[in-house]
PDB file of N, CA, C and O in Angstrom, chain B, residues numbered from 101:
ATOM      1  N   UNK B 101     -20.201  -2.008  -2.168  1.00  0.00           N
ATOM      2  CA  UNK B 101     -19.611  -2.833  -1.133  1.00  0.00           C
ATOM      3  C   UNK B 101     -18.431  -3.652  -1.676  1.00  0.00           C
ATOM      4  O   UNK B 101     -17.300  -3.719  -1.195  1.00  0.00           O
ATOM      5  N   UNK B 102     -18.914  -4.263  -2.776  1.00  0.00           N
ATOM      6  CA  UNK B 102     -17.719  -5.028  -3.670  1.00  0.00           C
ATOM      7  C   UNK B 102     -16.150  -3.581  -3.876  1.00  0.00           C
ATOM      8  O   UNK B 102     -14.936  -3.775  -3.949  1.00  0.00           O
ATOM      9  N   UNK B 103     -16.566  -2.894  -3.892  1.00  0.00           N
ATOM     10  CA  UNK B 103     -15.214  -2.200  -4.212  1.00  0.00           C
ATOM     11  C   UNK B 103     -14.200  -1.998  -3.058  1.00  0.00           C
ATOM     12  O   UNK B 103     -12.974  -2.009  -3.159  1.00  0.00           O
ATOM     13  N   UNK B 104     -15.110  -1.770  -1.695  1.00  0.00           N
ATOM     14  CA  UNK B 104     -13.799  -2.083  -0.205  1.00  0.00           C
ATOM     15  C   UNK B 104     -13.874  -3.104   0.041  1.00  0.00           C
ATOM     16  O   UNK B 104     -13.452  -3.214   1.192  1.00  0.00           O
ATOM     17  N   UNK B 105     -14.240  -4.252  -0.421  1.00  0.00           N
ATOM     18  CA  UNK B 105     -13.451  -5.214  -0.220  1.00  0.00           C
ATOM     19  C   UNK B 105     -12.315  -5.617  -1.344  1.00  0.00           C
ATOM     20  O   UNK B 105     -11.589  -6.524  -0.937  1.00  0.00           O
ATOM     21  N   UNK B 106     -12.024  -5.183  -2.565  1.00  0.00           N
ATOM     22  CA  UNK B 106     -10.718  -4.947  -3.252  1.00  0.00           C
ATOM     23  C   UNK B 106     -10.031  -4.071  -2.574  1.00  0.00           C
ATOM     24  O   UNK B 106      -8.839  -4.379  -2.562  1.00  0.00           O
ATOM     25  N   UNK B 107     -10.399  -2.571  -1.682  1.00  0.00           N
ATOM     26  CA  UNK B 107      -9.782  -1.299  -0.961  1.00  0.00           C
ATOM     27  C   UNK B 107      -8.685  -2.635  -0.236  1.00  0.00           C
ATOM     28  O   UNK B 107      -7.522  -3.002  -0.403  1.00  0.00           O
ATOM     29  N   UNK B 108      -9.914  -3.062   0.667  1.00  0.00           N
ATOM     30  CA  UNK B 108      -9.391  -3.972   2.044  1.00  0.00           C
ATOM     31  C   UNK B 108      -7.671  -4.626   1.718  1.00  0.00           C
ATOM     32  O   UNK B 108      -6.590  -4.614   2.307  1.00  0.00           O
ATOM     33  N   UNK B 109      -8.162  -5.101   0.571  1.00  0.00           N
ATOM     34  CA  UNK B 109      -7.549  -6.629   0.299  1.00  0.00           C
ATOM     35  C   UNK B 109      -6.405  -6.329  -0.760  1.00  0.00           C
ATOM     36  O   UNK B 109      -5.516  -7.117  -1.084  1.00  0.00           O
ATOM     37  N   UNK B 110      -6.630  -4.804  -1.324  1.00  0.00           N
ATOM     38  CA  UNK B 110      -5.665  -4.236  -1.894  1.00  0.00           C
ATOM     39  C   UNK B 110      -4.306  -3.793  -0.522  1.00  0.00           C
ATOM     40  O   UNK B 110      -3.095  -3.990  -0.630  1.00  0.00           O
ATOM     41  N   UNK B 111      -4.941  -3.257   0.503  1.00  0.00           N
ATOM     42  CA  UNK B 111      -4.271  -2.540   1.450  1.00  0.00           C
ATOM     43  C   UNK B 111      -3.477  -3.771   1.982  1.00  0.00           C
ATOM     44  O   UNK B 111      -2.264  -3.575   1.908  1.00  0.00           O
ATOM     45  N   UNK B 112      -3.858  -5.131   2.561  1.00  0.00           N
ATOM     46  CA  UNK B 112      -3.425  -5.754   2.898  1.00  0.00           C
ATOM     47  C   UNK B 112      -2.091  -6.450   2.450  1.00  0.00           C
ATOM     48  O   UNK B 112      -1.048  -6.709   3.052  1.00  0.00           O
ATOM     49  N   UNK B 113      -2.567  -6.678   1.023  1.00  0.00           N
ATOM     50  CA  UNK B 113      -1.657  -6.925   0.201  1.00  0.00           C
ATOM     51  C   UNK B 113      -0.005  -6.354   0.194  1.00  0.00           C
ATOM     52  O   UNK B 113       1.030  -6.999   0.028  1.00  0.00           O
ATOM     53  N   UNK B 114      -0.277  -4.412   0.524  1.00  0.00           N
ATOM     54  CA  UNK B 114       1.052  -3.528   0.387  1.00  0.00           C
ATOM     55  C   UNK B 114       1.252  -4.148   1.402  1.00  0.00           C
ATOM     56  O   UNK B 114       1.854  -5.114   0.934  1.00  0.00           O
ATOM     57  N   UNK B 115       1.183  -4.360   2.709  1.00  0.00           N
ATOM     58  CA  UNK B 115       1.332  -4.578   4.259  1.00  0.00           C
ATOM     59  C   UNK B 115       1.992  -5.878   4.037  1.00  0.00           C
ATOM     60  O   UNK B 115       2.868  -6.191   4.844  1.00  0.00           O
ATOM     61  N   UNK B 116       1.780  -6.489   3.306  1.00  0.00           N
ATOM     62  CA  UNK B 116       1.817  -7.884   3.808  1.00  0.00           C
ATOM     63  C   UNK B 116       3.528  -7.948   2.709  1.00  0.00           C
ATOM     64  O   UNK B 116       4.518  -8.525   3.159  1.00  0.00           O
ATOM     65  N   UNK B 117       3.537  -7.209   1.217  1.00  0.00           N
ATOM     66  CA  UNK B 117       4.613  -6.872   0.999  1.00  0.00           C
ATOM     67  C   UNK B 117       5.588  -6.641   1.809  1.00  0.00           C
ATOM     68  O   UNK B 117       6.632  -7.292   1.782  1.00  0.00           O
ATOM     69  N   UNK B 118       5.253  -5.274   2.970  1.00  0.00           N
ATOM     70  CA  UNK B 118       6.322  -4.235   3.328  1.00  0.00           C
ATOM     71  C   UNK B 118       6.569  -5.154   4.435  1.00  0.00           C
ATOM     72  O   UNK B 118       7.761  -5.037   4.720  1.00  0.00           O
ATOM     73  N   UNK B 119       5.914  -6.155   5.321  1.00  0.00           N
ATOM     74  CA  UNK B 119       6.553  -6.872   5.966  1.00  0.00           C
ATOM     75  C   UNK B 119       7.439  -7.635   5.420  1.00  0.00           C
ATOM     76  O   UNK B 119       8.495  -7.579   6.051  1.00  0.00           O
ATOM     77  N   UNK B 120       7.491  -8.538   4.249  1.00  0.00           N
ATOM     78  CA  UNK B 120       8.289  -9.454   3.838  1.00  0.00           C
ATOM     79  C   UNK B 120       9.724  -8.365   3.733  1.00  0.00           C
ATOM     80  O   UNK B 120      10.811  -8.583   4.267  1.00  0.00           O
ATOM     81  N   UNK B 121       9.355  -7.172   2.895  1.00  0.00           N
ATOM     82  CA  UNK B 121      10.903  -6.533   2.788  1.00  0.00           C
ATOM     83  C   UNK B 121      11.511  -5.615   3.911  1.00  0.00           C
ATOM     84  O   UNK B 121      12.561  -4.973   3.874  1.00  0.00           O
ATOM     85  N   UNK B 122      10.470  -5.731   5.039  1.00  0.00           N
ATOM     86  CA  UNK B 122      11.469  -5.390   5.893  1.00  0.00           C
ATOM     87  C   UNK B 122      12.242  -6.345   7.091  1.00  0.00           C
ATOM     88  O   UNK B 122      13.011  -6.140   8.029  1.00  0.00           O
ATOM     89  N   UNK B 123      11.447  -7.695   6.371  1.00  0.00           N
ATOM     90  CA  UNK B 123      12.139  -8.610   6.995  1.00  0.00           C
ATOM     91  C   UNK B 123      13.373  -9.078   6.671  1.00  0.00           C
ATOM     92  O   UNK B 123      14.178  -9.698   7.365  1.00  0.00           O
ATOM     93  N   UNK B 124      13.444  -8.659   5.363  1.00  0.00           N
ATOM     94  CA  UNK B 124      14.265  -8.957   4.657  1.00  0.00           C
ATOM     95  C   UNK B 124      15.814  -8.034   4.862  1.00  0.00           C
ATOM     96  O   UNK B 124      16.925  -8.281   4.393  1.00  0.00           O
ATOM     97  N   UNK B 125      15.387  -6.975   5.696  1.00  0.00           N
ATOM     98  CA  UNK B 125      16.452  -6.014   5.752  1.00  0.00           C
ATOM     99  C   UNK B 125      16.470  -4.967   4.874  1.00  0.00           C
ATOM    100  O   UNK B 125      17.342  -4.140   5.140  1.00  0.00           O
ATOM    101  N   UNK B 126      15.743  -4.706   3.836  1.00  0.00           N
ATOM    102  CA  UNK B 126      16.328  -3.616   2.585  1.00  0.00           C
ATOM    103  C   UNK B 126      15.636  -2.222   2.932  1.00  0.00           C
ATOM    104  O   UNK B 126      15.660  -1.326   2.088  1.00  0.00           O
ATOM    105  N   UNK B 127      14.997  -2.025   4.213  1.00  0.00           N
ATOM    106  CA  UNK B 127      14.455  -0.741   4.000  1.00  0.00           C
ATOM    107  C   UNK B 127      14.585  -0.210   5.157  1.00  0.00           C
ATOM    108  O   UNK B 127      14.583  -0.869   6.197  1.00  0.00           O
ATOM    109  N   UNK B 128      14.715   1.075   5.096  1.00  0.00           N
ATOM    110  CA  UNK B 128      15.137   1.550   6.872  1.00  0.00           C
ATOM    111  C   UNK B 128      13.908   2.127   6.853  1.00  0.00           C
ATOM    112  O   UNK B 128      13.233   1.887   5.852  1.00  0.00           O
ATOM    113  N   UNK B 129      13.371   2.919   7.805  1.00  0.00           N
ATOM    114  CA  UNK B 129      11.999   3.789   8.410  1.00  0.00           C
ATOM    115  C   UNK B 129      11.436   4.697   7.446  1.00  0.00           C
ATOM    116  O   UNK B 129      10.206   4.728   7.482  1.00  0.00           O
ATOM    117  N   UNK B 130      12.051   5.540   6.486  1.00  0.00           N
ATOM    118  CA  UNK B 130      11.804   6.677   5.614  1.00  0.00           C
ATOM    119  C   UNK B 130      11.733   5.777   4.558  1.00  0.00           C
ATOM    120  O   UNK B 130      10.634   5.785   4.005  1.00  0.00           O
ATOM    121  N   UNK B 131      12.850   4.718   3.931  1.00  0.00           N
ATOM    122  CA  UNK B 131      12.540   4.034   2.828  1.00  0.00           C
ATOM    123  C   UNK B 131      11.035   3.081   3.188  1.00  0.00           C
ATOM    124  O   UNK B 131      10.071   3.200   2.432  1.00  0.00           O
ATOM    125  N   UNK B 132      11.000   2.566   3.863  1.00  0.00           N
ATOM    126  CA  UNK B 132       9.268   2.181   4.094  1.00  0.00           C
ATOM    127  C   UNK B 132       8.365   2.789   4.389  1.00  0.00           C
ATOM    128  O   UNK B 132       7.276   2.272   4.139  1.00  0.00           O
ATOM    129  N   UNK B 133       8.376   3.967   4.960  1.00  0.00           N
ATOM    130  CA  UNK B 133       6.913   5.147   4.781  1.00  0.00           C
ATOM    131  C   UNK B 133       6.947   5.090   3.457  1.00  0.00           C
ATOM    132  O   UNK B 133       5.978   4.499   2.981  1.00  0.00           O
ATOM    133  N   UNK B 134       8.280   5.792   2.142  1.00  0.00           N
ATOM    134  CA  UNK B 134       8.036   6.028   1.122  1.00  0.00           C
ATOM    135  C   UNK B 134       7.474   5.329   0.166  1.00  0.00           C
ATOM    136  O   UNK B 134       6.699   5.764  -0.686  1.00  0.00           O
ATOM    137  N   UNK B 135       7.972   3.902   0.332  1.00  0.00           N
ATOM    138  CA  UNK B 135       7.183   2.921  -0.481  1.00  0.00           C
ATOM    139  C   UNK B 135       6.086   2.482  -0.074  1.00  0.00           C
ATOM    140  O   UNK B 135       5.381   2.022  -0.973  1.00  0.00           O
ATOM    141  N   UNK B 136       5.717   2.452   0.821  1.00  0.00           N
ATOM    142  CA  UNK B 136       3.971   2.693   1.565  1.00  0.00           C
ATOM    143  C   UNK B 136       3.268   3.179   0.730  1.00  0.00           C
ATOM    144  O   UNK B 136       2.503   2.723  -0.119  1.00  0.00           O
ATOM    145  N   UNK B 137       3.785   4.784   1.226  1.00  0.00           N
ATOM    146  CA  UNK B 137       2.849   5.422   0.527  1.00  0.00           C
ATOM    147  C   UNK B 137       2.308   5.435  -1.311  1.00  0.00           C
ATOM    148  O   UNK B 137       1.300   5.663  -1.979  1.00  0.00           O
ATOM    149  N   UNK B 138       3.928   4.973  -1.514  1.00  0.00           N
ATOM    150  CA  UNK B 138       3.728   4.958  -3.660  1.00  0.00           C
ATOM    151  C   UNK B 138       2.832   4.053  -3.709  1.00  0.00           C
ATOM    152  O   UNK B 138       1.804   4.370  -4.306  1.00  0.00           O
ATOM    153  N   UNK B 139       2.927   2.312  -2.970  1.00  0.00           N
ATOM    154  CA  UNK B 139       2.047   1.831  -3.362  1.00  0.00           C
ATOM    155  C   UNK B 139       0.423   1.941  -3.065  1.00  0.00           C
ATOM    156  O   UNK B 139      -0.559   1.551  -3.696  1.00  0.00           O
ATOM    157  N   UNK B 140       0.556   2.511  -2.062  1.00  0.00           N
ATOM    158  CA  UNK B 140      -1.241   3.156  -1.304  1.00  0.00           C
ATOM    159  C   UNK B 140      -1.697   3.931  -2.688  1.00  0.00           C
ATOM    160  O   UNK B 140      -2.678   3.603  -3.356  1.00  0.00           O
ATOM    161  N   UNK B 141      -0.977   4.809  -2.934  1.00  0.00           N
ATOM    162  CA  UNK B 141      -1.553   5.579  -3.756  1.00  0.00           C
ATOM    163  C   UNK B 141      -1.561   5.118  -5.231  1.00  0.00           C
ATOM    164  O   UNK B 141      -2.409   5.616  -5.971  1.00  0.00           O
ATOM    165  N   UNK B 142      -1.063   4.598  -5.511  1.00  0.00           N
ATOM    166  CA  UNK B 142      -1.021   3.739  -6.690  1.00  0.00           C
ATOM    167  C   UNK B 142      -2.408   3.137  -6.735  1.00  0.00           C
ATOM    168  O   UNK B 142      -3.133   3.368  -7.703  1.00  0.00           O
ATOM    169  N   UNK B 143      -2.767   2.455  -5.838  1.00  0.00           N
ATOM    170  CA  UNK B 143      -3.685   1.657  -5.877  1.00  0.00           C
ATOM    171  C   UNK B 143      -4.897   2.770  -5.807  1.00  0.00           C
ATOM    172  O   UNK B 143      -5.857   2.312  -6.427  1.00  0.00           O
ATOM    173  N   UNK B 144      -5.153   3.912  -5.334  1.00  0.00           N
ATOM    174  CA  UNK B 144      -5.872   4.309  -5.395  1.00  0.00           C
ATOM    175  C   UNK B 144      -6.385   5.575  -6.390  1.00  0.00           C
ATOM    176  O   UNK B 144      -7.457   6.177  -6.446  1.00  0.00           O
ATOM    177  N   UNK B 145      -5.046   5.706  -7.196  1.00  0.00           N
ATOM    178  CA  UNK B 145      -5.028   6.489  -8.302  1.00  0.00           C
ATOM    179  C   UNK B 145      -5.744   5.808  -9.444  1.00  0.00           C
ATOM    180  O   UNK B 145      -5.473   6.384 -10.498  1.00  0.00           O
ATOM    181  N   UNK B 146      -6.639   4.690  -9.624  1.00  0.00           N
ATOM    182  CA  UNK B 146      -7.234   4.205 -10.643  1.00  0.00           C
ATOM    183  C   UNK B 146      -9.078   4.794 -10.656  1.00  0.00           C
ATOM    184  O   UNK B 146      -9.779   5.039 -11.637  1.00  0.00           O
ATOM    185  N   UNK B 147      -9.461   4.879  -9.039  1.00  0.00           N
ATOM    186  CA  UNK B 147     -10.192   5.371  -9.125  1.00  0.00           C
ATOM    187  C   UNK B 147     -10.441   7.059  -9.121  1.00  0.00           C
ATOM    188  O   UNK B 147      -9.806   7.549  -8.187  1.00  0.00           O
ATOM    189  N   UNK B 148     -10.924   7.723  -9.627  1.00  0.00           N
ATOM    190  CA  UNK B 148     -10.500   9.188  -9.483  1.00  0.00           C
ATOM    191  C   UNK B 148     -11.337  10.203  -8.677  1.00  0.00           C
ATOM    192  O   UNK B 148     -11.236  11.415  -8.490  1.00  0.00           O
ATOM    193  N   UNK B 149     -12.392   9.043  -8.184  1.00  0.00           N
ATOM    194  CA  UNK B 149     -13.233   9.902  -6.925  1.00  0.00           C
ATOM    195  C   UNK B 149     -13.082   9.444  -5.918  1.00  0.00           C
ATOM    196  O   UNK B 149     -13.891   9.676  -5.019  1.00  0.00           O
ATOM    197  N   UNK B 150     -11.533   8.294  -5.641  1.00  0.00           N
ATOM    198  CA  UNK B 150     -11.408   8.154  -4.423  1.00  0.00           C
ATOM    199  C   UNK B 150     -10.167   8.652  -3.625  1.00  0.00           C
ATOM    200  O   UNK B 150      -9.041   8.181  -3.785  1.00  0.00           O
ATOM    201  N   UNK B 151     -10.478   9.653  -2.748  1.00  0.00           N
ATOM    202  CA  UNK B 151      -8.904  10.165  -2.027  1.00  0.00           C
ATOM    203  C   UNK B 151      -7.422   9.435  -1.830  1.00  0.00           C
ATOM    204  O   UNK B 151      -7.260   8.700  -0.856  1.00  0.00           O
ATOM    205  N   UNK B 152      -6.616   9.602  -2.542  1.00  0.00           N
ATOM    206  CA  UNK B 152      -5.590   9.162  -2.215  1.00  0.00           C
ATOM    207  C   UNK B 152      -4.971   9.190  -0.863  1.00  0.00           C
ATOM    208  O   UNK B 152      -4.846  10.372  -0.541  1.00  0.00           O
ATOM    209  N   UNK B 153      -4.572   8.473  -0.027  1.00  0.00           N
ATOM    210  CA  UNK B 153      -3.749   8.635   1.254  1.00  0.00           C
ATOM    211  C   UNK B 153      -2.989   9.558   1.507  1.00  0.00           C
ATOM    212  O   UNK B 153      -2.378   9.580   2.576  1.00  0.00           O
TER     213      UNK B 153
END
C-alpha cells in the first residue's frame, strides 16, 4: 500500500511540474506529452515489475 502512495504522489508531483511550465509558456502540446511521458517513466523505471506508461 505504502508504495502507491509514493506512485500517487510521485504522479502528482510531474503534473504539478508540467503545469508550472506550461504556465510558464515553454512547451507547446507534443513538447508536453514528451516530457510527461520521460518523467512518468522515469519514475517508474526504478521498479522493474512495474509497467511503465
Amino acid at each position: 500500500m505504502k508504495g502507491n502512495v509514493n506512485d500517487d504522489q510521485h504522479i502528482l508531483n510531474v503534473i504539478q511540474k508540467a503545469f508550472d511550465k506550461g504556465q510558464q509558456g515553454n512547451m507547446d502540446t507534443n513538447t508536453m506529452i514528451h516530457w510527461l511521458k520521460q518523467e512518468l517513466q522515469s519514475g517508474y523505471s526504478i521498479d522493474t515489475n512495474q509497467k511503465a506508461l
